[in-house]
N, C-alpha and C positions, 0 to 999 in steps of 0.2 A: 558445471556443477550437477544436474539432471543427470547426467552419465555416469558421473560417481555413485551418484544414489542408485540408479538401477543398476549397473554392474556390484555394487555390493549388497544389495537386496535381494541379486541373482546366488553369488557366490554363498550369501548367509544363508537363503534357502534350500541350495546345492548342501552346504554341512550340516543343517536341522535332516535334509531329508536323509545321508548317509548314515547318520550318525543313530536316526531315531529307525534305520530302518532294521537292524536287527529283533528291538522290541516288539516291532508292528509284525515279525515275521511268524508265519502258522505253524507252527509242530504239535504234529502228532504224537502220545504216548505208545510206547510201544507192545502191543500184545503177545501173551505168553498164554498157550496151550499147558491146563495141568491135567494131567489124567488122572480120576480117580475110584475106583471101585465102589460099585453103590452096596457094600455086603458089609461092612462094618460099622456096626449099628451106632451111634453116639457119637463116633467119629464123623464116618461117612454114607449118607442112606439117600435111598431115592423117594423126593417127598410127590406121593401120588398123586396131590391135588396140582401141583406147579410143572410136573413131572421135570422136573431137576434136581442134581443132588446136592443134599445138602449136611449140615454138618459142623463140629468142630475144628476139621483140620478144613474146611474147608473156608469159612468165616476168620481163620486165620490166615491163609492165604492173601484172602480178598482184602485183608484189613492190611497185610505185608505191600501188596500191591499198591493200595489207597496212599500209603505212607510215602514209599519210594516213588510212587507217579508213573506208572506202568500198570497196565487194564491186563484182565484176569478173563481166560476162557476157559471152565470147567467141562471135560469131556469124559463119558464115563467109558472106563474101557478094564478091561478084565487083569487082574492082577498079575499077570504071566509076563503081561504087555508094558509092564510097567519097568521092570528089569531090564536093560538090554542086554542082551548077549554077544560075545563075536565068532 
């Protein structure tokens, strides 16, 4: 009877831990580089004191990101750069 107990005290722990081990599992959100121009005033500007840019397209972004579960890198980079070409 002791052998019943411990073999299915083993096997019920073996399914708690398969079972719970997806939940317990670590993921990371995934980072997104957005570029954006610090020269458009109200939109996007470069605030001196933080010296990062900030803004209304940018605070939508960050709030798009927040929503969907995916972290936000703002990077400032010159409007040319923004376009690609082939």
């Amino acid at each position: 009877m002791f052998q019943f107990v411990k073999r299915f005290a083993c096997v019920l722990a073996t399914g708690l831990l398969l079972t719970g081990a997806p939940a317990l599992s670590v993921t990371t959100a995934p980072i997104y580089a957005v570029g954006a121009t610090a020269t458009g005033i109200l939109f996007t500007f470069l605030d001196v004191k933080t010296n990062s840019i900030q803004g209304l397209l940018v605070d939508a972004i960050k709030a798009t990101g927040k929503a969907s579960g995916f972290d936000i890198n703002i990077e400032q980079t010159r409007f040319s750069s923004l376009i690609p070409f082939r």
